[in-house]
Structures are given as C-alpha cells and as structure tokens.
N, CA and C atoms as an extended XYZ file, in Angstrom:
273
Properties=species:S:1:pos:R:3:atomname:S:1:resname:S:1:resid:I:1 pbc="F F F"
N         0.828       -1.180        0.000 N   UNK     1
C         0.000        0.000        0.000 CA  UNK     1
C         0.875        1.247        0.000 C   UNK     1
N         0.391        2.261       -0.400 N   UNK     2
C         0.757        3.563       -0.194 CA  UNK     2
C         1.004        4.619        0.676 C   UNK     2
N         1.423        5.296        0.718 N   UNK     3
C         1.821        6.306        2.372 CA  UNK     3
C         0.012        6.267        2.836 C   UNK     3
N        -0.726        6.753        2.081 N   UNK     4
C        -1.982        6.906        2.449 CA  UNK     4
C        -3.206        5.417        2.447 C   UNK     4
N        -2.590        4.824        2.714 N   UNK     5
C        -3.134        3.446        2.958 CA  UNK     5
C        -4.050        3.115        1.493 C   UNK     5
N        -4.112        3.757        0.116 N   UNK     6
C        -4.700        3.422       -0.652 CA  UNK     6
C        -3.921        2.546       -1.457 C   UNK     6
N        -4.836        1.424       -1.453 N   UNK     7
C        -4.174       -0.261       -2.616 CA  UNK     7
C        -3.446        0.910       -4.023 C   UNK     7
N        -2.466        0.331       -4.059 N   UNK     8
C        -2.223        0.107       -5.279 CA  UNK     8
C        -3.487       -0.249       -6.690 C   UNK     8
N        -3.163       -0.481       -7.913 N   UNK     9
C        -4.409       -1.003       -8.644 CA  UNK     9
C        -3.847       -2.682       -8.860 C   UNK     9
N        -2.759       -2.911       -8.567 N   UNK    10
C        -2.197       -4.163       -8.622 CA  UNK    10
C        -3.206       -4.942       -7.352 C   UNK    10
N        -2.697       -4.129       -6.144 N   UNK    11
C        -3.347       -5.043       -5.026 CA  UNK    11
C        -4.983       -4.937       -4.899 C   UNK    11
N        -5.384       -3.677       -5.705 N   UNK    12
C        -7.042       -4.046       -5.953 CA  UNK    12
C        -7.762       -4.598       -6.742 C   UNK    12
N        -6.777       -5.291       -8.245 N   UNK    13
C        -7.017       -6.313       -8.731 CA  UNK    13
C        -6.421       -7.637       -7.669 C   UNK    13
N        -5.970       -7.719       -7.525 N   UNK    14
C        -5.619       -9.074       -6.222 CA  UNK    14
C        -6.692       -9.380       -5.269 C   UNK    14
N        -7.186       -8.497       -4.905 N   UNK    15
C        -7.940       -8.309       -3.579 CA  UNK    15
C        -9.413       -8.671       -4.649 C   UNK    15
N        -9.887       -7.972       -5.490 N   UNK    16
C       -11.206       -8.162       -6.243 CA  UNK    16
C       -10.963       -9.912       -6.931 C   UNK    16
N        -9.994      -10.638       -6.970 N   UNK    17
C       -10.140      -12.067       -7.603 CA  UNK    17
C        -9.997      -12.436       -6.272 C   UNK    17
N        -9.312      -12.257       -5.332 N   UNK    18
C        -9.599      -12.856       -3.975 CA  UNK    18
C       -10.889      -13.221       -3.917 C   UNK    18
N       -11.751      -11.789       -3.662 N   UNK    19
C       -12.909      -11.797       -3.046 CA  UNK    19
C       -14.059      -12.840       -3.824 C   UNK    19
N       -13.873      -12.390       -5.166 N   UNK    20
C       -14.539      -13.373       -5.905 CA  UNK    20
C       -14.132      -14.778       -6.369 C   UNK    20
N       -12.872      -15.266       -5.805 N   UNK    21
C       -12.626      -16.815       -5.425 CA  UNK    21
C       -13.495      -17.229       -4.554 C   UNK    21
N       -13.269      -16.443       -3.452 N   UNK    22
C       -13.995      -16.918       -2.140 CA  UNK    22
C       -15.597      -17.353       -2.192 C   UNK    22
N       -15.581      -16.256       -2.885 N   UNK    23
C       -17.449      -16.471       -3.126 CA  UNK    23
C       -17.574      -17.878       -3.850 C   UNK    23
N       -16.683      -17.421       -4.750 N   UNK    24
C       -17.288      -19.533       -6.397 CA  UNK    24
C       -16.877      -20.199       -5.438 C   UNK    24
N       -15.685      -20.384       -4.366 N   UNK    25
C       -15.584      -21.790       -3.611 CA  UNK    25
C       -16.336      -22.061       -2.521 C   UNK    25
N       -17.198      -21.066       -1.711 N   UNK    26
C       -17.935      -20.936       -1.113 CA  UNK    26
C       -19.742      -21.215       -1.775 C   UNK    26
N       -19.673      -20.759       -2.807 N   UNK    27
C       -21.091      -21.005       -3.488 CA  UNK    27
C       -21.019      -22.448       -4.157 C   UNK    27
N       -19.673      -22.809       -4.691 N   UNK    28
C       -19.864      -24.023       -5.720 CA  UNK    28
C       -18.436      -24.972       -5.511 C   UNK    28
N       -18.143      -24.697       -4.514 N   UNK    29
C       -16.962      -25.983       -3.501 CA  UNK    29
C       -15.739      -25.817       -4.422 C   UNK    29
N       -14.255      -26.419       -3.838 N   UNK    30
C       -13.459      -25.647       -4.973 CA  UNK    30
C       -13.027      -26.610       -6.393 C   UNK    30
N       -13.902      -27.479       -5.941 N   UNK    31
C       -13.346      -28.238       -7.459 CA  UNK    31
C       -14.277      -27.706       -8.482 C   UNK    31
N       -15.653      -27.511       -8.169 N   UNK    32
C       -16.288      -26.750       -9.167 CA  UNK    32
C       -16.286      -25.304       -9.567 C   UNK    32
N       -14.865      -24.522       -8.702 N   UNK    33
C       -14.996      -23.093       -8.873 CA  UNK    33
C       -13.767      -22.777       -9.718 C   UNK    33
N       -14.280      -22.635      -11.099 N   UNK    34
C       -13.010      -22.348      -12.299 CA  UNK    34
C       -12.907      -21.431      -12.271 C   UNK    34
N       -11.529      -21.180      -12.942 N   UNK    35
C       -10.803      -19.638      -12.996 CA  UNK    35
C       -11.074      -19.247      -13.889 C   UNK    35
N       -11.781      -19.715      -14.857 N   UNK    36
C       -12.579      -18.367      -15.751 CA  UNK    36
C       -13.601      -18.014      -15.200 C   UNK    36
N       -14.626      -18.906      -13.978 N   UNK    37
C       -15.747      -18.136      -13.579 CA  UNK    37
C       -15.150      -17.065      -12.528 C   UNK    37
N       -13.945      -17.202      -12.162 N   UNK    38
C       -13.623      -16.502      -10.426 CA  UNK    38
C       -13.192      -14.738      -11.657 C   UNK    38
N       -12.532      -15.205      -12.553 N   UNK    39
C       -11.987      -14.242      -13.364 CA  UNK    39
C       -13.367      -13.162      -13.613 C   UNK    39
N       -14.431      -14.075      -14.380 N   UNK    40
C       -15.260      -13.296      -15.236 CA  UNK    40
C       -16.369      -12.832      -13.833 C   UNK    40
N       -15.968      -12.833      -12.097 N   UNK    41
C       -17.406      -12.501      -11.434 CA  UNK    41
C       -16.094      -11.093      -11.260 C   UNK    41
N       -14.639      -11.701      -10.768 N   UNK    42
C       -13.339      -10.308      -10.478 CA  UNK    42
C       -13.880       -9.143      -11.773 C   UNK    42
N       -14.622       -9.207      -12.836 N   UNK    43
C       -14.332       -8.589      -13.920 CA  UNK    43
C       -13.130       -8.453      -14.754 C   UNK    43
N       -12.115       -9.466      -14.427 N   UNK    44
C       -10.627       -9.442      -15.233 CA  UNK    44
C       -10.647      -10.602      -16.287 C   UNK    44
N        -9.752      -10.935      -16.525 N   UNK    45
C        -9.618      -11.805      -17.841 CA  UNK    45
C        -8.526      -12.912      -17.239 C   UNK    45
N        -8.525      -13.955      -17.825 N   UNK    46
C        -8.357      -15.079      -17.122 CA  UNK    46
C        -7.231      -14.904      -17.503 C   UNK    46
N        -6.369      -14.012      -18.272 N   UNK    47
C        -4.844      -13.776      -17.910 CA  UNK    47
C        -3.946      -13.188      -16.997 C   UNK    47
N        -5.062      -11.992      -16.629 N   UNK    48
C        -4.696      -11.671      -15.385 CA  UNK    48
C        -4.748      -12.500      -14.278 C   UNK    48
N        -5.778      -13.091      -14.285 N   UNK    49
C        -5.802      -14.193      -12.648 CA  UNK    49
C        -4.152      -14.977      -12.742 C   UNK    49
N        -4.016      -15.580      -14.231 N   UNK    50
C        -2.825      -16.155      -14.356 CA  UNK    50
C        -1.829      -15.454      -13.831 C   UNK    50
N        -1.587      -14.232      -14.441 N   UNK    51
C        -0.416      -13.445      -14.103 CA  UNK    51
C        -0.351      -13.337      -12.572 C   UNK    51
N        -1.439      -12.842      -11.847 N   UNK    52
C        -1.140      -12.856      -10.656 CA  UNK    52
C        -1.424      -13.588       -9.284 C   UNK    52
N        -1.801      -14.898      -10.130 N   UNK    53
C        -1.642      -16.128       -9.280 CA  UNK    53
C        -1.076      -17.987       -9.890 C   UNK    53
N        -0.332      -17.413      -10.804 N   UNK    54
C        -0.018      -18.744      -11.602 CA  UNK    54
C        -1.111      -19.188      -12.229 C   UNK    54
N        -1.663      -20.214      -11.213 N   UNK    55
C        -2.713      -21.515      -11.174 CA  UNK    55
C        -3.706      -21.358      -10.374 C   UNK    55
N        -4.388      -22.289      -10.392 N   UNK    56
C        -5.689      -22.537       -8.904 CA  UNK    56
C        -5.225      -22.701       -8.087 C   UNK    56
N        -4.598      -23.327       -7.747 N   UNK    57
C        -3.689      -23.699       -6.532 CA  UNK    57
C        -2.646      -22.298       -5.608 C   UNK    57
N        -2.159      -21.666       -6.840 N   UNK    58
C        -2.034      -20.308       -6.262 CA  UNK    58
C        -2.857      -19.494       -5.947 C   UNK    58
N        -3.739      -19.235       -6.339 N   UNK    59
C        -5.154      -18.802       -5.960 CA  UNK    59
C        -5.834      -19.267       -4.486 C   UNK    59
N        -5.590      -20.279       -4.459 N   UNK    60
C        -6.217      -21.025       -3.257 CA  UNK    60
C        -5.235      -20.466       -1.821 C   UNK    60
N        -3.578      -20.483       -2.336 N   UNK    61
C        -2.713      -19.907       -1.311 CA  UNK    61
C        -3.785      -18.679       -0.958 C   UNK    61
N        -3.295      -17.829       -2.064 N   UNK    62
C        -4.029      -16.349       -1.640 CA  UNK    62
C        -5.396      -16.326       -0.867 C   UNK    62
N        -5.654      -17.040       -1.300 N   UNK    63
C        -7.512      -16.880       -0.608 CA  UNK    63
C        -6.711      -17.575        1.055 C   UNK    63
N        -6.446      -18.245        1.257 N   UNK    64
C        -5.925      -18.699        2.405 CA  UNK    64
C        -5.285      -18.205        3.271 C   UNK    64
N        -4.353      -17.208        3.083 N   UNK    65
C        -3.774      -16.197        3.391 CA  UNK    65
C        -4.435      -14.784        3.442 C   UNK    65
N        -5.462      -14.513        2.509 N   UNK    66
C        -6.265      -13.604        2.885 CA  UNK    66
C        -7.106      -13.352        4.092 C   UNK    66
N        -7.815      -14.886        4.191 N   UNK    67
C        -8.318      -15.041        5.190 CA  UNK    67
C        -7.751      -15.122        6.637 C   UNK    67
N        -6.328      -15.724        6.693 N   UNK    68
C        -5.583      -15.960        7.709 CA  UNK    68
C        -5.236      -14.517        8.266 C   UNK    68
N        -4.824      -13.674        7.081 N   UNK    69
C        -4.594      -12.401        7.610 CA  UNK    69
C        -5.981      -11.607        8.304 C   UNK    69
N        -6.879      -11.632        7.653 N   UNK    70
C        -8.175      -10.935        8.198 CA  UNK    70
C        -9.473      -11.035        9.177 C   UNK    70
N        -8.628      -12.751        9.360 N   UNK    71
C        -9.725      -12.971       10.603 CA  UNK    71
C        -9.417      -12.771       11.849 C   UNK    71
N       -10.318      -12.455       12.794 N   UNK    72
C        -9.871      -12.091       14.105 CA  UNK    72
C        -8.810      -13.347       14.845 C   UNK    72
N        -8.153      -12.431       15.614 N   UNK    73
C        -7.020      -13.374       15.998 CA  UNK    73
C        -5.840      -13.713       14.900 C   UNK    73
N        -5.914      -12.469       13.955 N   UNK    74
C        -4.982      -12.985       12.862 CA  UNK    74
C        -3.483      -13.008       13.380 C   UNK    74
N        -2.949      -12.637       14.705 N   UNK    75
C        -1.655      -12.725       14.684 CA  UNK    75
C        -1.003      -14.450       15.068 C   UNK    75
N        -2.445      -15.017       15.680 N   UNK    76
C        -2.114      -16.400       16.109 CA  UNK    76
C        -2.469      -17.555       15.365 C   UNK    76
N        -2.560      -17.103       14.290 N   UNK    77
C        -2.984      -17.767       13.278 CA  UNK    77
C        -1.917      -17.456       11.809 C   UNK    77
N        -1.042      -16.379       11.940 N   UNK    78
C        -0.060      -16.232       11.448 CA  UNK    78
C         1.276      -17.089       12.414 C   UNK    78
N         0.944      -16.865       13.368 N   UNK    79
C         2.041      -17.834       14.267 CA  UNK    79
C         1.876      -19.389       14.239 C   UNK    79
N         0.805      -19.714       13.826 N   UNK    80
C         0.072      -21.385       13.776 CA  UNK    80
C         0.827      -21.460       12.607 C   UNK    80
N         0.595      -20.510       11.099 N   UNK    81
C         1.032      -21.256        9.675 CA  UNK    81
C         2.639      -20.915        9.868 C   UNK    81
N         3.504      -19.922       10.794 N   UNK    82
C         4.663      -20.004       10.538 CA  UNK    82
C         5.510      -21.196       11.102 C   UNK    82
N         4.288      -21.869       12.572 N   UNK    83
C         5.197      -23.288       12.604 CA  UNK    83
C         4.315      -24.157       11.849 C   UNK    83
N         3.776      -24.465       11.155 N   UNK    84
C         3.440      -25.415       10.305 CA  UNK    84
C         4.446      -25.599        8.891 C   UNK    84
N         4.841      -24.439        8.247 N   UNK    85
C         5.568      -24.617        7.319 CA  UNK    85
C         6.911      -24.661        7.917 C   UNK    85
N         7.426      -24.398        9.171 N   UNK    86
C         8.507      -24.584       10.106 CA  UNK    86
C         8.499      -25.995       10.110 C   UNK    86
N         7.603      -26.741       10.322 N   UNK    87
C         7.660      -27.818       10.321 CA  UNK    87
C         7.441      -28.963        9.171 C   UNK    87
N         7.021      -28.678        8.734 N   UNK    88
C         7.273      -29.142        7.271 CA  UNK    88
C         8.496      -29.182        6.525 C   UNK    88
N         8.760      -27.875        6.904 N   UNK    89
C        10.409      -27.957        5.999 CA  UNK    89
C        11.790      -28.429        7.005 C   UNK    89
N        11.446      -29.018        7.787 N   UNK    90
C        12.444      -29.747        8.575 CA  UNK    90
C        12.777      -28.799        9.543 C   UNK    90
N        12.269      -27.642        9.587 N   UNK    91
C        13.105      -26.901       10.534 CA  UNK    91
C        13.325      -27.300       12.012 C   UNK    91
C-alpha cells in the first residue's frame, strides 16, 4: 500500500479475484470453482488471474492467506502457519 493506505491497482485487482474466489468456492466448492468463472465474477480476464496467481492452486494460497490475515485473531494464526511450514520444511 501507499503512504496513504490506498491499494495500489495491482493489489485491488488481487484483492477483487480474492474476493470473488472466495465467493465460487464458497457457493460451488473448490473443485467446481473455475478460474474463468472466479476471473469473469473479479471482472478481469483469465490472464490476469494467471499473471497474478499462476494456477488454482495459487489462488487457493491467496484466498488462504487472505483469510488468515483478516480474521480475528490474525496474529495467532499467522504464528500457527509459521510453525506449520517450520515444520514441514524440517526446521
């Protein structure tokens, strides 16, 4: 973000395919929620979703992390996924 806390247009396209991931995997579970429908509810084009999430699977990070960041109690829940991937990677 910016000195004045306003998104970027990068992070408000990010944030608008977020939001509308959440919804198709929430309305239609995530194997039935394609990235041309998450693209065409964001209003972007399914190259952009690419560009700024690879795959579905990157997509799914983000939505995961969105949420992790924004739900209450997000600092202990940032401390839960930093030992989980702590632990995963042998640390």
């Amino acid at each position: 973000m910016t000195k004045l806390n306003k998104p970027t247009k990068r992070e408000a396209t990010r944030e608008k395919v977020i939001l509308a991931a959440i919804d198709c995997i929430y309305r239609d579970g995530f194997h039935a929620a394609h990235t041309n429908r998450i693209a065409e509810e964001a209003g972007v084009s399914w190259g952009v979703l690419q560009y700024h999430f690879g795959d579905k699977d990157g997509l799914l990070q983000a939505v995961i992390d969105h949420i992790l960041m924004t739900s209450p109690g997000r600092w202990r829940r940032r401390h839960l996924r930093a030992t989980i991937y702590s632990n995963a990677s042998g640390s």
